[in-house]
LONUPA-971518 format. One record per residue: x, y, z of N, C-alpha, C, O in turn; residue in three letters. Coordinates in pm, whole numbers, plus 32768, in hexadecimal, padded with zeros to 4 digits. Layout:
XYZXYZXYZXYZALA;...
***
This chain:
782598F9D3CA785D9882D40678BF98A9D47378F0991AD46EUNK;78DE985AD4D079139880D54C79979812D578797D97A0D59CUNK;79DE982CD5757A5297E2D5FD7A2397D4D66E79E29826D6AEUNK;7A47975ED6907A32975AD7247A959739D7627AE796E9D735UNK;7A9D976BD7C67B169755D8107AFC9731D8DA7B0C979AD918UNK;7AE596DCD91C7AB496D1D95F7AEA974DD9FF7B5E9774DA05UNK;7A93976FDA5A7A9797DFDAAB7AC9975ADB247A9996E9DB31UNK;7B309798DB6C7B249767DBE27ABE9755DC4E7A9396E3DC62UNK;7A9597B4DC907A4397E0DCBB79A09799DC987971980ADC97UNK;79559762DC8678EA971EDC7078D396BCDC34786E9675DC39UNK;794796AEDBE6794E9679DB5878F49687DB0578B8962ADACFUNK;78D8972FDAE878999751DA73790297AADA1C794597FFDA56UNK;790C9798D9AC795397E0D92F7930986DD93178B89885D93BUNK;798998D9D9297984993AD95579C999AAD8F57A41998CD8F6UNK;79BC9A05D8B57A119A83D86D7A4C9A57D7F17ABE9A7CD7D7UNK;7A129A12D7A77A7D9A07D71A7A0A9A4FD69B79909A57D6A8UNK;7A479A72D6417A169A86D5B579B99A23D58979C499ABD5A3UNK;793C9A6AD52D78FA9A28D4E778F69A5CD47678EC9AD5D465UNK;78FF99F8D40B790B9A0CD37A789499B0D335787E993BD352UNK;78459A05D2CD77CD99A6D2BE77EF9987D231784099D7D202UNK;77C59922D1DC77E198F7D19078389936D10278849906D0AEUNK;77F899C8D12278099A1CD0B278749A3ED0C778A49A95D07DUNK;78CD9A00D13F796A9A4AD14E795D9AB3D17079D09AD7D188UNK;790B9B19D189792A9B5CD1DD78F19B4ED27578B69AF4D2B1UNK;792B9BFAD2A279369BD5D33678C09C01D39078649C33D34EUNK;78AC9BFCD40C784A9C4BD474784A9BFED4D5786E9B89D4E4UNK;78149C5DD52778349C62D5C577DC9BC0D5E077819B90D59EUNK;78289B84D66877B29B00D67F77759B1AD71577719AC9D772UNK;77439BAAD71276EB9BBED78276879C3ED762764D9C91D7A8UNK;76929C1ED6B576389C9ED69675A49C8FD6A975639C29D697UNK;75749D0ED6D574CE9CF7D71E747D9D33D6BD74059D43D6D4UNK;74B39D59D64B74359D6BD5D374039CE4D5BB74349C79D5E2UNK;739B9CF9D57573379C9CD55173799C92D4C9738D9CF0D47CUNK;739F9BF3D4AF73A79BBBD46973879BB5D3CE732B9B67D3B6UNK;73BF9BF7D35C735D9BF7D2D273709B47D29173D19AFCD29CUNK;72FC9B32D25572FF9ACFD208738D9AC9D1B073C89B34D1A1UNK;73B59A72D18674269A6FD14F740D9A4FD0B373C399EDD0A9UNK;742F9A7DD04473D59A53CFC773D6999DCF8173979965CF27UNK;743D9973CFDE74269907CF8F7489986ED01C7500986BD03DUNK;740B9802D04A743C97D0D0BB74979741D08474BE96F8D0DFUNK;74BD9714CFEC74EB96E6CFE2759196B5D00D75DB9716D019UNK;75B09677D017763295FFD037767195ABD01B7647953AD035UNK;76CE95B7CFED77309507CF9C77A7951BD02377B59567D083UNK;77E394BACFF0786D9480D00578E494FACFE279459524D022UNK;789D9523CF3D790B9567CF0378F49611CF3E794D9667CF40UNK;789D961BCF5A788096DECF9078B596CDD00F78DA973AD03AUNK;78CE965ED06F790A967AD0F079AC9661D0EB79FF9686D13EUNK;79C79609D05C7A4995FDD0617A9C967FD02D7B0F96A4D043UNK;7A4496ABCFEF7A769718CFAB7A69979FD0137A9F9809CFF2UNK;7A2E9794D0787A2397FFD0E57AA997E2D1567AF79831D18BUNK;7A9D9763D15E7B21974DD1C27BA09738D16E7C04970AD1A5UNK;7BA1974ED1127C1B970DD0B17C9B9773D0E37C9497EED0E4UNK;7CF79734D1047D789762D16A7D899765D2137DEF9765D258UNK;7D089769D2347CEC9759D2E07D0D96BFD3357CCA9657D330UNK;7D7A96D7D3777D8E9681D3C77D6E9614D3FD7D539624D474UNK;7D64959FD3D57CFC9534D43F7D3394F6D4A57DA09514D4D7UNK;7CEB94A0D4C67C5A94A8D4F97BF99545D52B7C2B95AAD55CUNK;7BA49539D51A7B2195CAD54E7ACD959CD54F7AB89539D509UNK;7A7295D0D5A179E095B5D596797E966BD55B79B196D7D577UNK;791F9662D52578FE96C8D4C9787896C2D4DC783E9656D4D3UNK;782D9741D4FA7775975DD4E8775F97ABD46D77B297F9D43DUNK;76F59794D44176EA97EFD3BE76929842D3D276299823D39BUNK;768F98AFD415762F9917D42A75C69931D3F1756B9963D433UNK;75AE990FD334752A9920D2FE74EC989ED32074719893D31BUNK;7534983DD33F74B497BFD359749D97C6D3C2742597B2D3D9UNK;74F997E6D44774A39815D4B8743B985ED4B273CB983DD4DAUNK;746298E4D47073DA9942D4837360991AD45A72F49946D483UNK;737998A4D3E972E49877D3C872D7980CD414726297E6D40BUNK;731B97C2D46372E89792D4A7729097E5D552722D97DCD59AUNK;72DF9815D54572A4989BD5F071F898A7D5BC71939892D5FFUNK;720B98E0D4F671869906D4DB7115988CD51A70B3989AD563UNK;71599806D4D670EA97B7D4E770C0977FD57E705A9740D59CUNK;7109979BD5B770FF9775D65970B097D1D670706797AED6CDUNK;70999831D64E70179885D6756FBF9888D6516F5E98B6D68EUNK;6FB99850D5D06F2B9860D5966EC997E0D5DE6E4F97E1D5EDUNK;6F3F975ED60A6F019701D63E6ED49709D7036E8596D0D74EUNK;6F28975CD7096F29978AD7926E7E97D1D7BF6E3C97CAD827UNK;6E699809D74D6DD3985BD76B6DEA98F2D7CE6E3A9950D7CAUNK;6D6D98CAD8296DB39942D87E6DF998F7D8F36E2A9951D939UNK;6E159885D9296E719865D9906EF298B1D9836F1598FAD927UNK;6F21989BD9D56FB498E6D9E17021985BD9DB700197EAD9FFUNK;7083987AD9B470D29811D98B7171981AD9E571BD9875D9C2UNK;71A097B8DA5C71DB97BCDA68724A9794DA4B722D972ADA15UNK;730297A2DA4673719789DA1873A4971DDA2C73C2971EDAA3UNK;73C796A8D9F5741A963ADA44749D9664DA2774C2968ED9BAUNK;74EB9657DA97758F96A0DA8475B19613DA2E75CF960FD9B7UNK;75A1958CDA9A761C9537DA9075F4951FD9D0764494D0D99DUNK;75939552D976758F9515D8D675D995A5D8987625959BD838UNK;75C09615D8CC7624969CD89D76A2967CD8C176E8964DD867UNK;76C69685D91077639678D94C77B49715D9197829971ED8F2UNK;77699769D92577A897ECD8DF775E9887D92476EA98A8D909UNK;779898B9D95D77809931D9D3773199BBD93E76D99A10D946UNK;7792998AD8C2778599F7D88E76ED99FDD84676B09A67D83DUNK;76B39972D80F76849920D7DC75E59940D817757F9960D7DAUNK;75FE992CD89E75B2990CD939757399BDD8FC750199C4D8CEUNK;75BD9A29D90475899AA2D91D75559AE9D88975039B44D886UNK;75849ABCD831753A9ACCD78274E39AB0D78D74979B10D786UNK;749D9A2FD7A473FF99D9D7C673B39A15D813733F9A2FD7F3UNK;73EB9A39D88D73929A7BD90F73839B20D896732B9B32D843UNK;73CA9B59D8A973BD9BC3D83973569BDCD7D473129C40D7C0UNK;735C9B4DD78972E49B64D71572799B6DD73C723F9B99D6D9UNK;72189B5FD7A071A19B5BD7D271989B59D85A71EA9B2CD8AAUNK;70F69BABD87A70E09B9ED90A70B69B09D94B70BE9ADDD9BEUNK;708D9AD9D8E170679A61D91170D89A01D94870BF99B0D9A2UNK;715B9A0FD90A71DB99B1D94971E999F6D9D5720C9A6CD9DAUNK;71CC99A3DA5A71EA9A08DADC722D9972DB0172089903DADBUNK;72969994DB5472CF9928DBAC732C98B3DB507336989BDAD8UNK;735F9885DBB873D59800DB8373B79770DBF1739D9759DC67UNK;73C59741DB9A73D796A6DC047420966ADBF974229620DB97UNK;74C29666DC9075209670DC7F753495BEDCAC74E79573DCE9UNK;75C095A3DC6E75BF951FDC7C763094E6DD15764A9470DD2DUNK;76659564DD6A76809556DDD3768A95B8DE3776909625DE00UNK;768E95C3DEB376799604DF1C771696A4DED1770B9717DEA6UNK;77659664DEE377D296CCDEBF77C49708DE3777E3977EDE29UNK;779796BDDDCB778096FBDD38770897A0DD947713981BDD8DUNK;76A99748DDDB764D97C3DDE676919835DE20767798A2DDECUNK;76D79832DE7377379889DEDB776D98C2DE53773D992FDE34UNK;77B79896DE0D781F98C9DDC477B7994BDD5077D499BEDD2DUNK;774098F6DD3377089956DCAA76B299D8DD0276849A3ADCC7UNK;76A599C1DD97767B9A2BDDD776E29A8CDDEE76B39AFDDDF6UNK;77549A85DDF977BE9AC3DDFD77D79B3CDD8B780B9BABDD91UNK;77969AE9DD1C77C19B0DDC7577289B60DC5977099B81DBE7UNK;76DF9B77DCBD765C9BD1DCBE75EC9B5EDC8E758D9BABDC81UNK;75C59AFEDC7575669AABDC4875069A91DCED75389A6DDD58UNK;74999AAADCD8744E9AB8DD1D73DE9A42DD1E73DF99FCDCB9UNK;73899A26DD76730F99B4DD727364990BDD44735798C4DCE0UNK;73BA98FDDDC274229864DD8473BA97E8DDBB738D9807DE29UNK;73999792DD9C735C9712DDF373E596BCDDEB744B96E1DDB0UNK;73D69658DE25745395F5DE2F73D59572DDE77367954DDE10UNK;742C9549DD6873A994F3DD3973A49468DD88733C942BDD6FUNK;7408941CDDEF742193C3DE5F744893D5DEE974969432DF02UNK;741F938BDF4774479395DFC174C593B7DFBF750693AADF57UNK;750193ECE039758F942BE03C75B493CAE10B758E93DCE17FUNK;76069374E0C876249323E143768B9353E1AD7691932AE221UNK;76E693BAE16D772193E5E1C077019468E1F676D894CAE1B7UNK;77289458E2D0770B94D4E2E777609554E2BF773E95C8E2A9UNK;77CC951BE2BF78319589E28577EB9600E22377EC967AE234UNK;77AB95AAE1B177A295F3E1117703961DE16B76DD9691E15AUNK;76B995D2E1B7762D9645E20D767F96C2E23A76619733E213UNK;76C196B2E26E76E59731E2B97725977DE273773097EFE29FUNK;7771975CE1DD77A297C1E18B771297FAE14D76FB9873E152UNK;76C597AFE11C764097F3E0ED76079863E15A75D598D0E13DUNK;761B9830E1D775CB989AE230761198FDE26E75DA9959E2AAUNK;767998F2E26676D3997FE23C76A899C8E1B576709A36E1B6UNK;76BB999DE16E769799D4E0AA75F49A19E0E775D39A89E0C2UNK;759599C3E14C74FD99EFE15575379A75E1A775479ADFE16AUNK;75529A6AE22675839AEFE25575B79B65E22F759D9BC8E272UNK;76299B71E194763A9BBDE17275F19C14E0D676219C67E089UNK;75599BC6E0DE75059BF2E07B74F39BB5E01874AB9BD9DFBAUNK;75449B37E022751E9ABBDFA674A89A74DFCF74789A63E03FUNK;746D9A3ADF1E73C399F0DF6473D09968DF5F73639935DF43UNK;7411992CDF6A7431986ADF2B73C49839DFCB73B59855E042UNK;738F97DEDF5C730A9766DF70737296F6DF9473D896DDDF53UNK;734696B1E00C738E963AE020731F95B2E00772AB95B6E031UNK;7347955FDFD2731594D4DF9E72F69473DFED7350941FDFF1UNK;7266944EE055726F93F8E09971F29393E04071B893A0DFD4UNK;71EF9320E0B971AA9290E064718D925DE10A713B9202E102UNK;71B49276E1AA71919252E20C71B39298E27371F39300E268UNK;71949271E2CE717A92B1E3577228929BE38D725792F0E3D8UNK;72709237E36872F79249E3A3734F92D0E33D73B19306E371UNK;73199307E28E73579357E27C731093F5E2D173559459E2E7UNK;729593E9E2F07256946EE31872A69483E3AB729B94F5E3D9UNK;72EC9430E3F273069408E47473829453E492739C94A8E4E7UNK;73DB940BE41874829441E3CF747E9507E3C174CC9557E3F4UNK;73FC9524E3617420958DE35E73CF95E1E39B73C2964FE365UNK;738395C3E41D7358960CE47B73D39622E4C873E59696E4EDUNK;742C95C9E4E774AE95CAE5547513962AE4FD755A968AE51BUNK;75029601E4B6757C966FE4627547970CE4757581976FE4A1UNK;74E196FDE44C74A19765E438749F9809E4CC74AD9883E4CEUNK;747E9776E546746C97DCE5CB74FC9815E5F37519987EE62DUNK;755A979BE5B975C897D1E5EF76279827E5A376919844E5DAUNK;760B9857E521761698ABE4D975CA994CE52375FF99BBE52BUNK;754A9923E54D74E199A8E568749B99D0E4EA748F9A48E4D4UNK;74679971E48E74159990E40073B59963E40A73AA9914E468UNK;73569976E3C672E69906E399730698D3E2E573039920E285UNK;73219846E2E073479811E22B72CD9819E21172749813E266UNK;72BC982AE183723197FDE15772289766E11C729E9755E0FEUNK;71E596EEE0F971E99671E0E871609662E05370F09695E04BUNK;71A8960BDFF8714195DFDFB5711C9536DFE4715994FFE040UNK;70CA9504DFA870869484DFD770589456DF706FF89470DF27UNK;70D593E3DF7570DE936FDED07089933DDEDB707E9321DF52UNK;6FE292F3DE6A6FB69281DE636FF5922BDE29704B9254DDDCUNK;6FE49191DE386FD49146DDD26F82915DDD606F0C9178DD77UNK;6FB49154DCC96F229146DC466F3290F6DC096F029100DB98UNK;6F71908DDC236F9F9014DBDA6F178FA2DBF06ED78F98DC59UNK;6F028F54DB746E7F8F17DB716E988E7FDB906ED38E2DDB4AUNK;6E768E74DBD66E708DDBDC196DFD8D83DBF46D8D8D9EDC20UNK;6E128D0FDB9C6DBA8CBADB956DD58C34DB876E4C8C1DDB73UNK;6D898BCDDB8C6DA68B44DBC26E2C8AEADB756E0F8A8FDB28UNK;6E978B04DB886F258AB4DB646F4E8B1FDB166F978AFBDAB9UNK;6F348BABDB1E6F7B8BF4DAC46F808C7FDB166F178CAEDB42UNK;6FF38CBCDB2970048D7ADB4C70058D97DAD9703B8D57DA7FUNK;6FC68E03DACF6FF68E81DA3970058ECBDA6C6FAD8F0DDAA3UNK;708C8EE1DA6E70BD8F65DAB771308F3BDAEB71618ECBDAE0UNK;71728FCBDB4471F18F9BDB8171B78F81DC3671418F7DDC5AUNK;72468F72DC9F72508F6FDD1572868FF7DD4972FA901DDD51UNK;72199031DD68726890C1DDA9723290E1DE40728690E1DE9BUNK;71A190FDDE5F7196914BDEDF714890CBDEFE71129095DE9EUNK;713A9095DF7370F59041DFCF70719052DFDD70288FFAE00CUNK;704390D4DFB06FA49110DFD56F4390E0DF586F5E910CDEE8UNK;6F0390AFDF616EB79058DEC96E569091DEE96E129091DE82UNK;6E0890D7DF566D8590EADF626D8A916ADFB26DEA91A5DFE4UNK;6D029186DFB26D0B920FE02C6D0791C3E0AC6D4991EFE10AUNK;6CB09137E0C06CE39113E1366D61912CE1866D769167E1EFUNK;6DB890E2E1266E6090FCE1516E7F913EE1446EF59140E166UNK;6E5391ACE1126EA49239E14A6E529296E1BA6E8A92F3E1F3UNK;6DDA9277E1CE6DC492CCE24C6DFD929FE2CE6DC392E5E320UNK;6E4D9251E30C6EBE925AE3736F2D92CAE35E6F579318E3B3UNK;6F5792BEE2C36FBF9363E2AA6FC093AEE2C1702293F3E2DDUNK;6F0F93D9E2C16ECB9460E2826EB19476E3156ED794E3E340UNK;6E7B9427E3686E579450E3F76EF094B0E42E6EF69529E443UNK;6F5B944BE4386FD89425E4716FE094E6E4206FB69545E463UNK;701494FAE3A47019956FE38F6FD995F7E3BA700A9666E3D0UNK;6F1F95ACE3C16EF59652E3D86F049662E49F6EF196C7E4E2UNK;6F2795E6E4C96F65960AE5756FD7964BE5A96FF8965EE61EUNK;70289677E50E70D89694E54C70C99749E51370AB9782E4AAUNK;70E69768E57F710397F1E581716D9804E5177170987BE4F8UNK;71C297BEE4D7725E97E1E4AF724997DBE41C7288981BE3C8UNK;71B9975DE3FD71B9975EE346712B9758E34770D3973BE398UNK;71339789E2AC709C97ACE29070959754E20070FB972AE1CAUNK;70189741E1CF6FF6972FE16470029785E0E06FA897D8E0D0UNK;7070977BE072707497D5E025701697A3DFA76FCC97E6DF5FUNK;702D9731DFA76FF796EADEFC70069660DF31703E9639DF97UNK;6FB09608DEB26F8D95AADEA96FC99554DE436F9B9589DDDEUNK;700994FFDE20704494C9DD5B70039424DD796FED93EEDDE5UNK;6FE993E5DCCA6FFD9372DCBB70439385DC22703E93E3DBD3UNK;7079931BDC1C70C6930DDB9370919297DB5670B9922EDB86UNK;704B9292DB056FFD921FDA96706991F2DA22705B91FAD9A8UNK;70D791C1DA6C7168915CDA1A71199129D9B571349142D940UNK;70C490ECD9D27085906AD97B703490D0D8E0701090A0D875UNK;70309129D8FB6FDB919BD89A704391EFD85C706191F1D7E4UNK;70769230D8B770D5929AD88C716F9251D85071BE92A0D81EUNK;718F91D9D854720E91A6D81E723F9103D7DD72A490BCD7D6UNK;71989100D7AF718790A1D774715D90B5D6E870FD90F6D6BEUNK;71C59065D699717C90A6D6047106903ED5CD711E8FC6D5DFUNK;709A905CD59470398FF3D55A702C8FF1D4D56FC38FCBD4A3UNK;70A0901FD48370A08FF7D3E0713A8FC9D3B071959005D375UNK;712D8F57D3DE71B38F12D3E271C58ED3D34271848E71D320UNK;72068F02D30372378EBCD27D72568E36D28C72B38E0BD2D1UNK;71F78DE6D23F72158D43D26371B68D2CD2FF71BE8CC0D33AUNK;71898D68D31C710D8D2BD376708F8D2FD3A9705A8D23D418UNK;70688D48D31E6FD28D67D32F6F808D4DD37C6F538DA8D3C2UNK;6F418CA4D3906F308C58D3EC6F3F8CABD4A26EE48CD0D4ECUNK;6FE28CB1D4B8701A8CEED5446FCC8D79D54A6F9A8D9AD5B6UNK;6FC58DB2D4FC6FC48E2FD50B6F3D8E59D5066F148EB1D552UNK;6F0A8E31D4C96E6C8E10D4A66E2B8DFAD53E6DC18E2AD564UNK;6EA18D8AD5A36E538D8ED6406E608DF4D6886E0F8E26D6D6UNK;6F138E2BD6586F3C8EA7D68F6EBF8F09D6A86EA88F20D71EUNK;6E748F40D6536E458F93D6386DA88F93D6956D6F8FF5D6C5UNK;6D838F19D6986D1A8EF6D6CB6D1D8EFAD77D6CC28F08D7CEUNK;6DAC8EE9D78E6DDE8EC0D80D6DDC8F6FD83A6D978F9ED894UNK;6E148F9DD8056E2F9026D8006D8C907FD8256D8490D7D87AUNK;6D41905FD7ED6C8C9098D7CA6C5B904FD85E6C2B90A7D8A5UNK;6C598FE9D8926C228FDDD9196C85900ED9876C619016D9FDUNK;6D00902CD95E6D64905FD9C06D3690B8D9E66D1A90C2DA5DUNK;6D17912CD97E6D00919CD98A6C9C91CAD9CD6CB39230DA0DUNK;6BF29183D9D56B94918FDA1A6BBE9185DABE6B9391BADB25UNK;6C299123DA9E6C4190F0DB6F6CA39146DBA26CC2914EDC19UNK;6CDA9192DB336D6191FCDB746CFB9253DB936CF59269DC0CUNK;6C989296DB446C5A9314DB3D6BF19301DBDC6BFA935BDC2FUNK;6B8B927FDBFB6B70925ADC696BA99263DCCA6B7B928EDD34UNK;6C389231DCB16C8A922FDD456C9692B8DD6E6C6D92DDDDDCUNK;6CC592FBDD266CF6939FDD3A6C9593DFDD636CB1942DDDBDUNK;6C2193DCDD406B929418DD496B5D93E3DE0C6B379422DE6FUNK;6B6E9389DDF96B7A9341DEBA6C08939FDEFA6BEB9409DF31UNK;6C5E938ADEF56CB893B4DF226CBC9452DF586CDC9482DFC5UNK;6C8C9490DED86C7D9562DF056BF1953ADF496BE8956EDFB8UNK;6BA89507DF336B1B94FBDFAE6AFF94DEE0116A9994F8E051UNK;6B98947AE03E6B829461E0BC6BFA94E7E0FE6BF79508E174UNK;6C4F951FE0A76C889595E0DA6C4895E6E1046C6B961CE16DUNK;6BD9960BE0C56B709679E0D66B449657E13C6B5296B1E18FUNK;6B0995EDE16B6AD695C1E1E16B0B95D1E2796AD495CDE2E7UNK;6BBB95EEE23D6BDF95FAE2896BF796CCE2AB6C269702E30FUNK;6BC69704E23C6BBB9770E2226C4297CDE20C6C5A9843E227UNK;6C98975BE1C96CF79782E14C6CF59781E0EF6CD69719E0B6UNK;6D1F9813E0946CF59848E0236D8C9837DFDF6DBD98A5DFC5UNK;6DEC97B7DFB96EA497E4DF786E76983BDF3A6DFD9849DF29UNK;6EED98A1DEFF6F2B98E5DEAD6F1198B1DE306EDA98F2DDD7UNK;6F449815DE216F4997DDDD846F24974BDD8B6F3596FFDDEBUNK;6EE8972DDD0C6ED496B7DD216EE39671DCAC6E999682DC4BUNK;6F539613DCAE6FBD95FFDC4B6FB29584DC056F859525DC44UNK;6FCE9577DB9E6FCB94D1DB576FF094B9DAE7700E951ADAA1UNK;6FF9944ADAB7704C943BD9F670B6944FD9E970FF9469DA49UNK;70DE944AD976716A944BD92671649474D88F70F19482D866UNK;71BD9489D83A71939480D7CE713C9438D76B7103946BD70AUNK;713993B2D79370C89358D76870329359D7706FDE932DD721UNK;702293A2D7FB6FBB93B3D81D6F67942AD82B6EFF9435D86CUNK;6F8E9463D7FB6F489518D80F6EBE9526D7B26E759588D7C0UNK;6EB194F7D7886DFA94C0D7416DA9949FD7A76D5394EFD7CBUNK;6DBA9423D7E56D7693E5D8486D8A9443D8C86D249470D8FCUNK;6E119465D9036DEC9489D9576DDE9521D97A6DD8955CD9E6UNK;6DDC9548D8FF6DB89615D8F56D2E9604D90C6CF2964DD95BUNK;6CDF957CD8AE6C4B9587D8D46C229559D96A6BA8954FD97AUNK;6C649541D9C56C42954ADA606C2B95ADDA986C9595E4DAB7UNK;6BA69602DAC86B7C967DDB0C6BE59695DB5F6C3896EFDB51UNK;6BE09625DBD76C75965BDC356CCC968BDC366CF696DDDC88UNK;6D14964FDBA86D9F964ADBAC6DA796D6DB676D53970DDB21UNK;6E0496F5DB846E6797AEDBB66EF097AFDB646F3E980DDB58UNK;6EF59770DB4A6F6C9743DB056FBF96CBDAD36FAB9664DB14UNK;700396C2DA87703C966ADA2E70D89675DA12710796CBD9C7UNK;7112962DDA447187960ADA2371DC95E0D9A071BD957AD963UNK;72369622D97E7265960DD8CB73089610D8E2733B9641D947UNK;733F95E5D89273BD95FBD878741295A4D800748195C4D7D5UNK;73A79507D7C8740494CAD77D73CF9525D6F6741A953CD697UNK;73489551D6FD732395A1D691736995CBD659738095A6D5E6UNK;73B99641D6A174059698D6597461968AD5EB746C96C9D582UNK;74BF95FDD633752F95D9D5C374F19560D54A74FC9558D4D0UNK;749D94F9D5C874479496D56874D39445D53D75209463D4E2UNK;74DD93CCD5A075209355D57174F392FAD52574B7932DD4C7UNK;74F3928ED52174DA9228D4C2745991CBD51074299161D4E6UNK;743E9201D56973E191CED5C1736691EDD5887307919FD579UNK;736C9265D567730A92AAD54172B792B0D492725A92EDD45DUNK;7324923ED46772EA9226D3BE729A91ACD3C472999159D369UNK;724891A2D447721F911DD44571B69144D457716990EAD43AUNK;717F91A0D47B70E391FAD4C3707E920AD44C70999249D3E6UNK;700E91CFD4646FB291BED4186F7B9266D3F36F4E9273D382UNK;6F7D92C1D4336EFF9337D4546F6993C3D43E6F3B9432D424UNK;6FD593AFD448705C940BD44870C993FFD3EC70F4938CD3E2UNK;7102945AD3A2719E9463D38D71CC94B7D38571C19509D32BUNK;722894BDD402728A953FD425731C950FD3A0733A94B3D353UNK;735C95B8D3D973D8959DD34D745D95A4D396747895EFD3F4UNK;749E955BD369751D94FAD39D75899588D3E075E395ABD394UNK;757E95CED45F75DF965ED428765A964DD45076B19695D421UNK;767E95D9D4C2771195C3D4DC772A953DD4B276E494D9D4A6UNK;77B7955CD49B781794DED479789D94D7D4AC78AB9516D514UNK;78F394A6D4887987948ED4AA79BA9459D417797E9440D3AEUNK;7A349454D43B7A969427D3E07B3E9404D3DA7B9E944ED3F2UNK;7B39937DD3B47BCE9362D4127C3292FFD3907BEE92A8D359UNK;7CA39307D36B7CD9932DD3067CDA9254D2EA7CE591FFD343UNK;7CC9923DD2407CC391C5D2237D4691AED1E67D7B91D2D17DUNK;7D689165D24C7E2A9148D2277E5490BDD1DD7EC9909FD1C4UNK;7DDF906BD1BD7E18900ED1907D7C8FBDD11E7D0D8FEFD12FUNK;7D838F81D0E97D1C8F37D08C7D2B8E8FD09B7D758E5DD046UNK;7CF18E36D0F77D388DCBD0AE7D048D71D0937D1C8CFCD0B2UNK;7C7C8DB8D02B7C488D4FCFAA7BFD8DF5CF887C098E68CFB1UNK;7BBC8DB8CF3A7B898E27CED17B1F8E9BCF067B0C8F15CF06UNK;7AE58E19CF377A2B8E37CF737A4E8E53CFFD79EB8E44D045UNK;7ABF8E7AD0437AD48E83D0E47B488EFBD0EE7B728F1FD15CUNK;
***
């Protein structure tokens, strides 16, 4: 289990002790491979009795339920490669244990232009920016970070961000590399499933990007992402809603055919254009079933896996094990049941 203590610098948690249940101690950037732990049970009373005298408030990881969770992210992973979400780790030390346990963990997907700057600094290599980055300022800190041997992916969705960091870019003297958000959110008559993120719903709308990109001397095509919200962070075994969840699930099963379609158009009309990305990215923890089975896709995005919130006891097909928590001191009672 771990302290956290937050880092200036990225705002990722950085250098403290980990203590795993058993009370004792070890390093929280050790790169051995992980042993099973003999027994993954948990109460109330084995963590009270582990923190019993420690200071509150803390927040705490439990290293054997991580590691079995890392296990199972791979077994579901297949052979895709699985990339990092910083902003669900929030922990530098955390970030490099995971990448550690396997070849298959390559890369992070950072949740801002400066987090990426900062974990390139700290040696973390292959950063994407998982959103557009609106300011030129934080372009031109990235393309400094590109100049001095850092690899961070910048996040576009249109031709005014490819525009932004072509200008940044010339007047730096770099070439950035750029990924290219789809929409995978499922649209049907009085209903979205899904969220509002990139403007591009089709390959139609994104070949103006893709032109606009492969014309600029300054950025190139590194990778491709869609994120299937509606799949990857939706739970469909809702206690008390059978009925809901029962559509969930169904909603989820034609999603999946039109995410896997869309994506499948999208690298084809790349090819056409006779670009081959680096990676070709998609999912979340919810979704790594559906979308590991997409030929295209190159990779997969993870990060609530690891700790597994409460989000995640709702998933019909999965159950990860609970490995972080907090704890903040109960100063008063005032009724029985509260």
């Amino acid at each position: 289990m771990r302290d956290q203590q937050p880092e200036e610098q990225g705002g990722l948690a950085s250098g403290q002790t980990v203590v795993p249940a058993n009370g004792t101690h070890r390093a929280a950037a050790s790169t051995a491979a992980p042993a099973r732990p003999p027994t993954l049970a948990r109460d109330y009373a084995a963590y009270r009795s582990v923190f019993a005298g420690r200071a509150m408030p803390f927040a705490y990881v439990d290293l054997d339920l991580l590691d079995e969770n890392v296990r199972q992210v791979l077994a579901r992973a297949g052979e895709k490669r699985v990339r990092l979400a910083s902003k669900s780790l929030r922990s530098v030390a955390l970030l490099r244990r995971i990448l550690a346990a396997d070849s298959r963990f390559q890369g992070v997907m950072c949740f801002t232009a400066r987090e990426a700057i900062s974990l390139a600094a700290q040696g973390f290599d292959d950063l994407l920016i998982g959103y557009p980055t609106p300011s030129a300022t934080d372009i031109a800190a990235v393309a400094e970070a590109t100049a001095a041997g850092a690899r961070i992916t910048l996040m576009v969705d249109s031709v005014a961000h490819v525009e932004q960091a072509e200008r940044v870019a010339e007047w730096r003297g770099v070439r950035l590399p750029l990924c290219l958000e789809m929409d995978m959110s499922l649209d049907l008559p009085g209903l979205r499933f899904g969220v509002w993120r990139s403007p591009l719903r089709s390959p139609a709308l994104a070949r103006p990007v893709i032109e606009r990109i492969v014309a600029s001397p300054a950025v190139w095509l590194d990778g491709v992402m869609g994120y299937e919200a509606q799949i990857a962070g939706v739970g469909d075994q809702v206690p008390g809603q059978r009925l809901k969840s029962a559509l969930v699930r169904r909603l989820k099963r034609r999603s999946a055919r039109e995410v896997a379609a869309r994506r499948g158009a999208l690298v084809a009309l790349l090819h056409s254009f006779g670009l081959s990305p680096r990676f070709i990215n998609g999912g979340g923890t919810g979704s790594m079933a559906t979308t590991g089975a997409e030929p295209v896709v190159t990779e997969i995005t993870v990060g609530s896996a690891f700790y597994s919130p409460a989000l995640f006891d709702t998933y019909r097909e999965f159950r990860y094990l609970p490995a972080a928590g907090f704890a903040i001191e109960i100063v008063r009672q005032p009724r029985p049941d509260l």
